[in-house]
N, C-alpha and C positions, 0 to 999 in steps of 0.2 A: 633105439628104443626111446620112447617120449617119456619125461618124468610123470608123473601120476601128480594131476594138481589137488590139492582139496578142495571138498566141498563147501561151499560157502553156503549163509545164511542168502543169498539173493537165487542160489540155484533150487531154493527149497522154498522159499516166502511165498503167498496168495499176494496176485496185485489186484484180480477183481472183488472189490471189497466196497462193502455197503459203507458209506462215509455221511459226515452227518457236520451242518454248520453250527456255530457257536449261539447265531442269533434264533435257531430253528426251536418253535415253542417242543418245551419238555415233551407234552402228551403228545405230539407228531412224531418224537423220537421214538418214546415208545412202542407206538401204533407203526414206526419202520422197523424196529427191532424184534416185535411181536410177528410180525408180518413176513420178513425175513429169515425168519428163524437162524438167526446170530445173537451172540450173548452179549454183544460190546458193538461197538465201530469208533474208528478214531476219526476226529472232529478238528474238521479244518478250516482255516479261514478265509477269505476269499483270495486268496493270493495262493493258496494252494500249502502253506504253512501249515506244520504239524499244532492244532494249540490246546490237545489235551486229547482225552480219552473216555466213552460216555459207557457204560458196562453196566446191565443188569441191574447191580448190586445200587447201582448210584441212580437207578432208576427207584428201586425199591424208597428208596427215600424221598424221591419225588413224589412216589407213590401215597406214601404213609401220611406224607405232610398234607396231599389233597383230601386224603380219608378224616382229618383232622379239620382243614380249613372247608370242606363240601367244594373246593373246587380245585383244577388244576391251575398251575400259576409258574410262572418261572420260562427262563430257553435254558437250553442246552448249557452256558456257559455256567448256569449257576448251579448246575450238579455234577457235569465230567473232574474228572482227575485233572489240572493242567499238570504239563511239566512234566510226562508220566517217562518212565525207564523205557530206552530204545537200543536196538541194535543196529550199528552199522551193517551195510549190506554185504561189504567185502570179507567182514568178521568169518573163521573158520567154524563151521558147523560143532565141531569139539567144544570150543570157547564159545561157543552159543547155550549148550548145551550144560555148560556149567553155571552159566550165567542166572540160566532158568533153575539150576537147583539150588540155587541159594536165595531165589527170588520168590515171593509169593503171588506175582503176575502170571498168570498161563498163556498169555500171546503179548507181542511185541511191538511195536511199529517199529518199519527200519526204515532210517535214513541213509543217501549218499549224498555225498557232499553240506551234507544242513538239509537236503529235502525227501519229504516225506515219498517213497517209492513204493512201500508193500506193508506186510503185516505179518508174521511166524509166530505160530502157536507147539507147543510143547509137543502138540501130536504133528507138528509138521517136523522136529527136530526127532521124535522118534521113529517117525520114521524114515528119516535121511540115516539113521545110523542103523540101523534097525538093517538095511539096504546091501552093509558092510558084509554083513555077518547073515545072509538067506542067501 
């Protein structure tokens, strides 16, 4: 009999993911993320380097400040999150899943080895466990 391995955060993660550059003007992000219909995309640099994270919310402030100045202004780098919380890919789906309840992020980039591989959202982790138990 083979042992039962767990499930990991890389057997669950989205790798095709709308991704978005640091130098990419704000309102182009926008008009990808509108257009796409995704709430976020993590923002890489030309090396392929994870260097932040650009979500809605950090758009909304893009947003507000153009409704203020009558125009848009700014890339990508001057509103994403840098630095943003990430999971390892080998990480066990359980310890993923606690992670996110203590966290106020809803999806994740995951790294292996330092590089950016995927992305796991809260509904990707529920229903990796969710899987256990149907």
């Amino acid at each position: 009999m083979t042992p039962h391995r767990a499930a990991t955060v890389a057997d669950h993660m989205k790798t095709e993911l709308v991704t978005l550059t640091p130098d990419l003007e704000i309102v182009s992000a926008v008009a990808i993320l509108l257009q796409r219909h995704v709430s976020g995309a993590c923002v890489l640099d030309e090396s392929g380097v994870l260097a932040g994270v650009l979500s809605k919310r950090d758009c909304l402030k893009a947003a507000l400040s153009a409704s203020y100045y009558k125009e848009w202004g700014g890339t990508v780098a001057d509103y994403m999150t840098g630095a943003p919380q990430t999971l390892d890919a080998d990480l066990d789906i359980v310890a993923a899943a606690e992670v996110m309840i203590r966290s106020s992020y809803r999806r994740f980039p995951v790294l292996r080895h330092g590089r950016f591989v995927g992305q796991i959202s809260r509904t990707d982790v529920l229903e990796a466990l969710s899987a256990y138990w149907t």
